[in-house]
C-alpha positions in Angstrom: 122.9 -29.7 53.9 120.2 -31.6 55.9 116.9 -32.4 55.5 114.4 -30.7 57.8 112.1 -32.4 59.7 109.4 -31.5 57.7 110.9 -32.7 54.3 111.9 -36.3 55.6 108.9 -36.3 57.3 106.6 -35.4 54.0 109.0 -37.7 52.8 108.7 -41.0 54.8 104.2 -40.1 55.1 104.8 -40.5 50.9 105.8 -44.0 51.2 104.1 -45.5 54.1 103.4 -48.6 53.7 105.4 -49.1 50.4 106.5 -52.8 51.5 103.2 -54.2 51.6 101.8 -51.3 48.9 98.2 -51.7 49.8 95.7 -50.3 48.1 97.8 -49.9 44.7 96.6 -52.3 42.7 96.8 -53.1 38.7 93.5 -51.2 38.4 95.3 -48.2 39.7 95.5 -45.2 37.0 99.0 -45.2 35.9 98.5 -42.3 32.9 101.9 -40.1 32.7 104.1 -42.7 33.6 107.0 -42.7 31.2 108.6 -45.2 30.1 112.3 -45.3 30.0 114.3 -46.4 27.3 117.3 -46.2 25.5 118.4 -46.9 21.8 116.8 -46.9 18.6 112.9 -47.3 19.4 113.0 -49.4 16.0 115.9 -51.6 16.8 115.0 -55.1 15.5 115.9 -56.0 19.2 114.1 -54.6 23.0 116.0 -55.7 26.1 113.7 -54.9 29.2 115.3 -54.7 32.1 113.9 -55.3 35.9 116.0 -53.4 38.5 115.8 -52.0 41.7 117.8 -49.6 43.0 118.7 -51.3 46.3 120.2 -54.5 44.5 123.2 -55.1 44.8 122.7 -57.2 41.7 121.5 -54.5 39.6 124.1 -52.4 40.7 126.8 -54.6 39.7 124.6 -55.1 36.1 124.8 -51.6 35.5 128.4 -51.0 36.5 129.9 -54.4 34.6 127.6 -55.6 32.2 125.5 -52.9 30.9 128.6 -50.6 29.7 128.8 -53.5 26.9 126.0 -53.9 25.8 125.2 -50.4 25.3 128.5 -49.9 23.1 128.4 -52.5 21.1 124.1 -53.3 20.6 122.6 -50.2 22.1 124.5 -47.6 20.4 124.9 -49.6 17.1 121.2 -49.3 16.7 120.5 -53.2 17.3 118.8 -53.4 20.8 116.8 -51.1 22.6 116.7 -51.1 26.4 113.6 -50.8 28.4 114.3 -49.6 31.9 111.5 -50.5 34.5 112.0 -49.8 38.3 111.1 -52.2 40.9 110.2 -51.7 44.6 110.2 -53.4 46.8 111.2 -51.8 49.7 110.6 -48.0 50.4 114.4 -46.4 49.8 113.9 -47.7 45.9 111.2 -45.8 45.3 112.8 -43.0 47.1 114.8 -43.4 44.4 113.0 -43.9 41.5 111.6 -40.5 43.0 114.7 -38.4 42.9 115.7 -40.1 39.2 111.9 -38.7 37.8 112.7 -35.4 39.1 115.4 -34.4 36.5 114.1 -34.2 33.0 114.1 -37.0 30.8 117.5 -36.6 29.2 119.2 -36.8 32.6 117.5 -39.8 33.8 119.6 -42.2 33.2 122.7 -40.5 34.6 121.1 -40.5 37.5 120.3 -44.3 37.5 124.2 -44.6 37.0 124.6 -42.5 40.5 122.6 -43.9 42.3 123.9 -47.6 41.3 127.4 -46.3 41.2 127.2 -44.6 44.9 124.4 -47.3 46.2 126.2 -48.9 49.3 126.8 -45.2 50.5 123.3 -44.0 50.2 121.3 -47.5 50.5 123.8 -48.2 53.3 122.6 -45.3 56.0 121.6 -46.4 59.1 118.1 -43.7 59.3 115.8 -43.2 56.8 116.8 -39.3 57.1 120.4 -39.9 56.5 119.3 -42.0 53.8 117.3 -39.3 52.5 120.1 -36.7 52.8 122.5 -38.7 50.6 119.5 -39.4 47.9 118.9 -35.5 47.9 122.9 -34.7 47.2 123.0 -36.9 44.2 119.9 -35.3 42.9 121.6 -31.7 43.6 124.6 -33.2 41.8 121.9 -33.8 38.6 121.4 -30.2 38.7 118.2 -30.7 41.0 117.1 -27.7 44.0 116.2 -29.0 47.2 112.9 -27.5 46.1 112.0 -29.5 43.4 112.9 -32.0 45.2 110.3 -31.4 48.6 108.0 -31.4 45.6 108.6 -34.2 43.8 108.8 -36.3 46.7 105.4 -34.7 48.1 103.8 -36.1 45.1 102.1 -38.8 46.3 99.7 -39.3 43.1 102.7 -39.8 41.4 104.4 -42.3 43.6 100.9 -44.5 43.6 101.0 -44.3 39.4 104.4 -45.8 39.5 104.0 -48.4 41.8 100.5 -49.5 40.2 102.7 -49.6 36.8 105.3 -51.6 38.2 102.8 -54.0 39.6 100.8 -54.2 36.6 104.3 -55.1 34.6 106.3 -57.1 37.2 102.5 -59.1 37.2 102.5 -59.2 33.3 105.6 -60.4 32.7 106.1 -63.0 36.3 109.1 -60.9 37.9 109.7 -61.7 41.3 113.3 -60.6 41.9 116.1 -58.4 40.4 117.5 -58.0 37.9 115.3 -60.0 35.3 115.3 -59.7 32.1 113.3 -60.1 28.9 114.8 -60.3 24.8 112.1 -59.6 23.0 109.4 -60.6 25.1 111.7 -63.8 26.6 112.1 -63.5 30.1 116.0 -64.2 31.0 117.8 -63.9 34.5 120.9 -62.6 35.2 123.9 -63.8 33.4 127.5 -62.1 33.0 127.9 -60.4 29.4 129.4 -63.2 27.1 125.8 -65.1 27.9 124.3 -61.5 26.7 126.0 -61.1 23.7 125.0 -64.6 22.4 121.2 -64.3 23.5 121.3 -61.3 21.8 123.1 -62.1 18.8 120.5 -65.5 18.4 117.6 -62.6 18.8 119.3 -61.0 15.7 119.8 -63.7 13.7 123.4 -64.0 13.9 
């Protein structure tokens, strides 16, 4: 199914702009913006992760890396994993759009789509084909075309998370992607065996 003019159009006029994101400063009024986590919010241990949807990085993080951690620290209850979305281009916040238009509980399997499938959508030519493919792994999510038109339409929205991502990328000096932080430590990207021990010193093991 393809986009009409009119959606990629609504589309594209919601992120105009987006590279140099002017006008969305810290100051901006980010109220509603949920943060993204998963784990135990007590865990003695919070992970944050930096990713944007276009790395290639990140996408390789959340394919090889990330799949270990979250068996043997997230799902034992010793690390909790803060998700925060970075853009800087306009396809990752097309993105980030798509993912925050399924409820909460199917957030991240959408993240896992759209890193798992991101050289076939980030990889179009046009912005519209670009746009098609984002819209078919939101249908696969369960998600209407229509709440999708609105979601992407939702321009307030789009400027409250790009002021939050600015006022935490600003916060805690991320630049690039993936970064990391282990309980407020910032960390770059390293394969899992260097994971495992930064998180095992965190824990005291």
């Amino acid at each position: 199914m393809h986009l009409t003019r009119r959606q990629t159009l609504a589309a594209l006029a919601l992120v105009a702009g987006a590279a140099g994101l002017p006008g969305l400063g810290a100051a901006q009024e980010t109220a509603g913006v949920a943060e993204m986590s998963l784990g135990d919010p007590n865990a003695p241990v919070t992970l944050v992760e930096y990713a944007m949807f276009t790395c290639p990085h990140c996408a390789v993080f959340a394919q090889e890396v990330l799949p270990k951690i979250k068996e043997n620290y997230i799902d034992t209850g010793k690390v909790r994993l803060v998700f925060r979305e970075v853009y800087f281009n306009k396809p990752a916040l097309w993105a980030a759009m798509i993912a925050r238009c399924a409820p909460e509980d199917r957030y991240f399997g959408i993240v896992d789509a759209l890193f798992a499938r991101q050289q076939d959508w980030a990889g179009q030519a046009s912005e519209q084909a670009m746009l098609e493919k984002l819209y078919g792994i939101g249908r696969q999510a369960g998600l209407t075309n229509a709440e999708m038109d609105a979601c992407m339409q939702d321009r307030a929205k789009a400027e409250a998370l790009v002021a939050e991502y600015q006022k935490n990328a600003a916060a805690d000096g991320v630049d690039s992607t993936p970064s990391f932080l282990i309980n407020g430590k910032k960390e770059g990207n390293m394969p899992y065996e260097e994971f495992a021990a930064k998180l095992d010193a965190a824990l005291g093991a």
